[in-house]
N, CA, C and O atoms as CSV, one atom per row, in Angstrom:
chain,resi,resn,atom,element,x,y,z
A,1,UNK,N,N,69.015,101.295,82.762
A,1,UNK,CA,C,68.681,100.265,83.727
A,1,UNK,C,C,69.936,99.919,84.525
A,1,UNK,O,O,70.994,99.501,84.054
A,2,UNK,N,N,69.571,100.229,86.187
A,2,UNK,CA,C,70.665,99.680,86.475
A,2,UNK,C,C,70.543,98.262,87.112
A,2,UNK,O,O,69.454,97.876,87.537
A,3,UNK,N,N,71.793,97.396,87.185
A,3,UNK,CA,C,71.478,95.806,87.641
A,3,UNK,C,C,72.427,95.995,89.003
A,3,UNK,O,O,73.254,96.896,88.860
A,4,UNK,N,N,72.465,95.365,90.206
A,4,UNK,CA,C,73.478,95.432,91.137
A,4,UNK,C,C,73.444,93.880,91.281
A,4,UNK,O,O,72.578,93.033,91.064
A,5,UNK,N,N,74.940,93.836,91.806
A,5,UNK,CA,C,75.062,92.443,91.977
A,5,UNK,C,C,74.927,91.756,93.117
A,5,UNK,O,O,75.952,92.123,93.691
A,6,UNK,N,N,74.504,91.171,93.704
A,6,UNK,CA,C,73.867,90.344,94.795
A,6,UNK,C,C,75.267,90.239,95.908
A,6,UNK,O,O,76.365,89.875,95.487
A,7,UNK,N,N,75.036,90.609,97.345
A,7,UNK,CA,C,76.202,90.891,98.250
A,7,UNK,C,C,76.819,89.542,98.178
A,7,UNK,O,O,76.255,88.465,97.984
A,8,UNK,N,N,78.137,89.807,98.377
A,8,UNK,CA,C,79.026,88.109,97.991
A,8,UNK,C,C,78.737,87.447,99.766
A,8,UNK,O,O,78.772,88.208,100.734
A,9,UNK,N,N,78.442,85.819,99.907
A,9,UNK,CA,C,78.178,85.764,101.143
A,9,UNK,C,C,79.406,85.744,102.217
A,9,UNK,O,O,80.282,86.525,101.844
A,10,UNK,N,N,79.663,85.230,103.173
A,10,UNK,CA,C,80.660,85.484,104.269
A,10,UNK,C,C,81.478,84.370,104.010
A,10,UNK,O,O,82.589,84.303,104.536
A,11,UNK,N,N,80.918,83.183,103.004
A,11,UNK,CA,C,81.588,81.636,102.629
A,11,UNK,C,C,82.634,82.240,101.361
A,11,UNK,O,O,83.770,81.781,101.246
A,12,UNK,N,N,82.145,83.247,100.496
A,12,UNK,CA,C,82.783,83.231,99.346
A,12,UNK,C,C,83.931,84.821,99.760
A,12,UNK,O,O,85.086,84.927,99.349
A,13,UNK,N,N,83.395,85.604,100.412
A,13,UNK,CA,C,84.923,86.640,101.066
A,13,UNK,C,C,85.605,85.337,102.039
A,13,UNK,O,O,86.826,85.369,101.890
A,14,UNK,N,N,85.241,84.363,102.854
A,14,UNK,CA,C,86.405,83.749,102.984
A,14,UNK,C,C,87.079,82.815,102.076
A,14,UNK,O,O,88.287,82.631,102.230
A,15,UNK,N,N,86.499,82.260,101.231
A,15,UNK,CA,C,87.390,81.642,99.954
A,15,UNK,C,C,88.106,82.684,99.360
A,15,UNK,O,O,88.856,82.048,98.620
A,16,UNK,N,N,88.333,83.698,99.217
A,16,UNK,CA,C,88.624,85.077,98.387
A,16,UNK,C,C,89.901,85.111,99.297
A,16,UNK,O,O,90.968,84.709,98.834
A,17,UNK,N,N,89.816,85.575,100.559
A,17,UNK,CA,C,90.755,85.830,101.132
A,17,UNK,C,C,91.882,84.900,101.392
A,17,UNK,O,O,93.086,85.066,101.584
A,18,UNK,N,N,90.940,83.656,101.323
A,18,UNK,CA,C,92.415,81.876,101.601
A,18,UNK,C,C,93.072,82.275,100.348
A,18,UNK,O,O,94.300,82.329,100.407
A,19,UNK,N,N,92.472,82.589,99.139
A,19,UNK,CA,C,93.010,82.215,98.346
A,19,UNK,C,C,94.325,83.390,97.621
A,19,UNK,O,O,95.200,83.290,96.761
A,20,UNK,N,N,93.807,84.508,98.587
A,20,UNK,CA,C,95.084,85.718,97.959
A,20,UNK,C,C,95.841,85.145,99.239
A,20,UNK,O,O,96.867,84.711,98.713
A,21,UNK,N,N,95.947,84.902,100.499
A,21,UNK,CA,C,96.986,84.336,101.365
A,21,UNK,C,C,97.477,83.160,101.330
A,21,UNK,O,O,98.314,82.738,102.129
A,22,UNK,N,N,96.851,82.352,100.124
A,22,UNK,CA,C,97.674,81.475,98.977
A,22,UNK,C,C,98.736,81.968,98.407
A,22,UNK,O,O,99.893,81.898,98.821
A,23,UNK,N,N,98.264,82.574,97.250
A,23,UNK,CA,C,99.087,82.969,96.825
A,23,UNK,C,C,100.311,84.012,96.932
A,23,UNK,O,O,101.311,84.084,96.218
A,24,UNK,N,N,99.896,84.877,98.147
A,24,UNK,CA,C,100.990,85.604,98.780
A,24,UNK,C,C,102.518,84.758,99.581
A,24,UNK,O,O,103.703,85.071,99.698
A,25,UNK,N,N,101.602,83.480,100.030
A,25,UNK,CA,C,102.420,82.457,100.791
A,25,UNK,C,C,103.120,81.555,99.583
A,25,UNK,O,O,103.977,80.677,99.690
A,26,UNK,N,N,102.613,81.953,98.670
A,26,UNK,CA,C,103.552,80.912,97.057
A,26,UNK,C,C,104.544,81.342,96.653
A,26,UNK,O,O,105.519,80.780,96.153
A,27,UNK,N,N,104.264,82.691,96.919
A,27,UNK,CA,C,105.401,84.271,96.377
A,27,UNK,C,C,106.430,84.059,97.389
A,27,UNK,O,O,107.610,83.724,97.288
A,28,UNK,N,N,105.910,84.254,98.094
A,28,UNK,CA,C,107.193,84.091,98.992
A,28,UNK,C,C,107.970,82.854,99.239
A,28,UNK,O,O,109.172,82.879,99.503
A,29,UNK,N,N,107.294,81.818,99.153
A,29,UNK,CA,C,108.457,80.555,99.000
A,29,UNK,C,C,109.218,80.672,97.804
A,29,UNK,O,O,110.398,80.329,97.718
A,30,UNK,N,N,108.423,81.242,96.722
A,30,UNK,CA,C,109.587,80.998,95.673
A,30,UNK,C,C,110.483,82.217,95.715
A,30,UNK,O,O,111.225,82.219,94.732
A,31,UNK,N,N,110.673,83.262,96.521
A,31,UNK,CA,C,111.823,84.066,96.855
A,31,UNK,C,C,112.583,83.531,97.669
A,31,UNK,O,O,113.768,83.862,97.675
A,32,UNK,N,N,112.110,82.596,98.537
A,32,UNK,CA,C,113.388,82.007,99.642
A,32,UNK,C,C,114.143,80.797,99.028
A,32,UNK,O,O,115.266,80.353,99.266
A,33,UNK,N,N,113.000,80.331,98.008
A,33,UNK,CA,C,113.755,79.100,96.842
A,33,UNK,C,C,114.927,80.177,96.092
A,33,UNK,O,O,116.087,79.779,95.979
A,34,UNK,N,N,114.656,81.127,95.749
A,34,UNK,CA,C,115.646,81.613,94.910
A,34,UNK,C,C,117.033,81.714,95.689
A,34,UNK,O,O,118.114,81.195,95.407
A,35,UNK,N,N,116.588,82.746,97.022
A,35,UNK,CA,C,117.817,82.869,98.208
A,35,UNK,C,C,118.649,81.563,98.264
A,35,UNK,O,O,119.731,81.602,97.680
A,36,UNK,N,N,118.377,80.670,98.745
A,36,UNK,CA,C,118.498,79.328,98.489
A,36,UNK,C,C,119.711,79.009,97.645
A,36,UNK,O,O,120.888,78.767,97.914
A,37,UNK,N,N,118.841,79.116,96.265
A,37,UNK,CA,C,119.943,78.777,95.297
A,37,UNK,C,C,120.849,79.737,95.539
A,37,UNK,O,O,121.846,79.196,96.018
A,38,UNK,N,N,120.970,80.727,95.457
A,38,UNK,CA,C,122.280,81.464,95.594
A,38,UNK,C,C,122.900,81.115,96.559
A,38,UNK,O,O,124.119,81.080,96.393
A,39,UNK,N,N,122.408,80.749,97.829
A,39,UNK,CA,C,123.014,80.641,99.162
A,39,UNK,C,C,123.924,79.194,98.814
A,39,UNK,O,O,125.070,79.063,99.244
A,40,UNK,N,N,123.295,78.219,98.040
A,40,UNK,CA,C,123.816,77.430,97.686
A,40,UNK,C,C,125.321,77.008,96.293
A,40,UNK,O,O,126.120,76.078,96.402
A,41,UNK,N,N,125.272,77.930,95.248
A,41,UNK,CA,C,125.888,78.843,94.887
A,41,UNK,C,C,127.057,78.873,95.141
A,41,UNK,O,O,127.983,78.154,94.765
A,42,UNK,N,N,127.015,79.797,95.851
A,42,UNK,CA,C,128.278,80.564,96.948
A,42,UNK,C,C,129.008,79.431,97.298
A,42,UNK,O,O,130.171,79.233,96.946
A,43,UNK,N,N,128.188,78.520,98.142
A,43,UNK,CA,C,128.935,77.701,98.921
A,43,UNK,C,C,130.012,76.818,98.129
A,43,UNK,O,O,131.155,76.515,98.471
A,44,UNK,N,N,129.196,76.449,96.795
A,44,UNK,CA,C,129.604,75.561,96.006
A,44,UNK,C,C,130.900,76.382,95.326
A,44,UNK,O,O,132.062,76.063,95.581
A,45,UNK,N,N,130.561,77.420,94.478
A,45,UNK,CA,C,131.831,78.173,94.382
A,45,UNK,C,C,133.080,78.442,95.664
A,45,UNK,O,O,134.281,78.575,95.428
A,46,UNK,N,N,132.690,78.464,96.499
A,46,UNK,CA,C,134.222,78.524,97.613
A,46,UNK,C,C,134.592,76.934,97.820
A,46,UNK,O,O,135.761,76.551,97.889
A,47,UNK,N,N,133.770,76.295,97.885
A,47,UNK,CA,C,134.510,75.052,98.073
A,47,UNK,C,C,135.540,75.034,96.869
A,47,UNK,O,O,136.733,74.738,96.945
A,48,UNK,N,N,134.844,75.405,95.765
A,48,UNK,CA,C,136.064,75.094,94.749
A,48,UNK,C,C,137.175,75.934,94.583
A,48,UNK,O,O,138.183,75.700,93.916
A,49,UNK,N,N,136.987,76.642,95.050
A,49,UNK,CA,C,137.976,78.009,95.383
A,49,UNK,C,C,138.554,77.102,96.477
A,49,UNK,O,O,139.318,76.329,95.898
A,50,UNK,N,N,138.543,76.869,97.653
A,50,UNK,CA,C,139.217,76.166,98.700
A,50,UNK,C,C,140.246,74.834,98.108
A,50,UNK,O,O,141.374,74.459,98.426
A,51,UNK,N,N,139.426,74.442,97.287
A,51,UNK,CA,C,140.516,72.864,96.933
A,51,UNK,C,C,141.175,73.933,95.993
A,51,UNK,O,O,142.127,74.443,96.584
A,52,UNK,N,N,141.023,74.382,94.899
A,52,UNK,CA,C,142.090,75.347,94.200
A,52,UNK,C,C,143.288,75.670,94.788
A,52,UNK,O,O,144.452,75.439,94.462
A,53,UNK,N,N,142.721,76.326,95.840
A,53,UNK,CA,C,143.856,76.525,96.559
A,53,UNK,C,C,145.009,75.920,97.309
A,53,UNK,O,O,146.213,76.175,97.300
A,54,UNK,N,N,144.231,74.982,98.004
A,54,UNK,CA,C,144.605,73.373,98.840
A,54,UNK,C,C,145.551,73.173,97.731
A,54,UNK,O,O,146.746,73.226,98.022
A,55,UNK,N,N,145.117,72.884,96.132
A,55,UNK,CA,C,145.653,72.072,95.422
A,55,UNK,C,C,147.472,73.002,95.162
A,55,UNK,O,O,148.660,72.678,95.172
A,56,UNK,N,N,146.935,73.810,95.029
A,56,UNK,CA,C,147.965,75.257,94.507
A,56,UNK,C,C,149.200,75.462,95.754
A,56,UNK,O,O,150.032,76.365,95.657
């Protein structure tokens, strides 16, 4: 016996699709959050490198 499943309507492929360009758009903020921290990082390490030096 075969059963098929009833065509999904045009309301539920667009909930489907918000919701993977959700989560594609989540992914990617939390890679620019990461950039971020490093970018932030850096900065923080040379400043202290700069007074080190200042101080030296």
């Amino acid at each position: 016996m075969i059963i098929f499943d009833k065509p999904k309507s045009e309301e539920e492929v667009a909930r489907e699709k918000r919701e993977v360009e959700q989560h594609e758009f989540a992914r990617s903020q939390v890679k620019t959050n990461r950039t971020l921290a490093r970018f932030t990082l850096a900065l923080v390490l040379a400043t202290f490198c700069t007074i080190g030096v200042g101080v030296w």
